[in-house]
C-alpha positions in Angstrom: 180.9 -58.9 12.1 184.3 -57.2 12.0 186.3 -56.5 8.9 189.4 -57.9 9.4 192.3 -55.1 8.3 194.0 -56.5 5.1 197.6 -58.2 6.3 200.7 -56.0 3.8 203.5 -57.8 3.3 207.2 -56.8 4.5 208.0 -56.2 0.8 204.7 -54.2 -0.3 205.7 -51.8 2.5 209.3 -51.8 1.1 207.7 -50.8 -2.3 205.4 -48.0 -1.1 208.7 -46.5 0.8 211.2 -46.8 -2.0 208.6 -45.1 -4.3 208.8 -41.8 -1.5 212.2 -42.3 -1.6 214.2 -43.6 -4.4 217.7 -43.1 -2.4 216.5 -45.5 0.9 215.8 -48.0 -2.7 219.2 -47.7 -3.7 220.9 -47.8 -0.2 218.4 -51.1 0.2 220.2 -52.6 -3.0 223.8 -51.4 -2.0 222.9 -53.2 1.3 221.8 -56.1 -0.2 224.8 -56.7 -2.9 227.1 -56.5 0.6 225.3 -59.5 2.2 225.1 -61.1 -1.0 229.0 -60.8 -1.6 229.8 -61.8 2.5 227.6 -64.8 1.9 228.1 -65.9 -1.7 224.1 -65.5 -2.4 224.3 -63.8 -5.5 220.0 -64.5 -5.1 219.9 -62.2 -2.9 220.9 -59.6 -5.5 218.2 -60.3 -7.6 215.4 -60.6 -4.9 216.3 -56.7 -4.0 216.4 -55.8 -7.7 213.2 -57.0 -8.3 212.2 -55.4 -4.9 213.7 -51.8 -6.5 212.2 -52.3 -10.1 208.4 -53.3 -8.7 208.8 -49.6 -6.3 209.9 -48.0 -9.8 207.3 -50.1 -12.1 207.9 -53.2 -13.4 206.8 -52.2 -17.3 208.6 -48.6 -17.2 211.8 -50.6 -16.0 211.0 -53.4 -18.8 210.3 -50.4 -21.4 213.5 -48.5 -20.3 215.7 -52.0 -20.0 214.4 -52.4 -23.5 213.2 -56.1 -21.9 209.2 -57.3 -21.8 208.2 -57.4 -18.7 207.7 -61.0 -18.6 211.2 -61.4 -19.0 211.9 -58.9 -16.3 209.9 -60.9 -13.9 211.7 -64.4 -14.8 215.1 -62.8 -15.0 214.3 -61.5 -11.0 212.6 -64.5 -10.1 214.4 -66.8 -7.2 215.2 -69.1 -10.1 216.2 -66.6 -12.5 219.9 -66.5 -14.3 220.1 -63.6 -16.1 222.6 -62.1 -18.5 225.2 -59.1 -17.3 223.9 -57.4 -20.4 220.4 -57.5 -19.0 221.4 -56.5 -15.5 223.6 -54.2 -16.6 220.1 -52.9 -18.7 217.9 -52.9 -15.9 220.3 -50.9 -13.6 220.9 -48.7 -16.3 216.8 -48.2 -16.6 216.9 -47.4 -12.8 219.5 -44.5 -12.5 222.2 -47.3 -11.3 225.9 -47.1 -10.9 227.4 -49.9 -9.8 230.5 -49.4 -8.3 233.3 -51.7 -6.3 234.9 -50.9 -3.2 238.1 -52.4 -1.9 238.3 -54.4 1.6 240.4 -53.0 4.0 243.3 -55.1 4.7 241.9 -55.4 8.2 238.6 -57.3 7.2 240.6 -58.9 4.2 241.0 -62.7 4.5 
């Protein structure tokens, strides 16, 4: 009998990548905070910062964040509502900036 290859998910791969290559991780989250913005999903945020912290290690991002990292994981989680202080922590823990960008008056509504 044949072993069957194990099946990865989307996101694993996502992980392995953004640990080869923390800017594609940041350009992921920059992407995501756009779609996020254009379609008032604010979840969406938090699924790709989970996403980021998981490629840079959930505890070193809960030791850095000065959070435990079961608090990390709820504060990600799909039904998480965390404070700006502790987003604010967690990009801080992994080399963030955040940063705004006006529209232009062309794609302004």
């Amino acid at each position: 009998m044949k072993k069957r290859a194990a099946s990865v998910s989307h996101e694993d791969e996502e992980i392995r990548e953004f640990r080869k290559d923390p800017e594609r991780a940041r350009a992921y989250l920059n992407a995501a905070i756009q779609v996020a913005f254009a379609e008032n999903d604010p979840e969406l945020v938090l699924t790709a910062l989970a996403v980021v912290a998981k490629a840079a290690g959930m505890s070193r991002t809960a030791k850095k964040a000065e959070l435990r990292r079961e608090s990390l994981h709820r504060m990600l989680s799909k039904r998480g509502n965390p404070e700006w202080s502790s987003l604010f922590r967690v990009m801080k823990a992994l080399h963030l900036r955040p940063s705004l960008v006006a529209e232009s008056t062309a794609t302004a509504h």
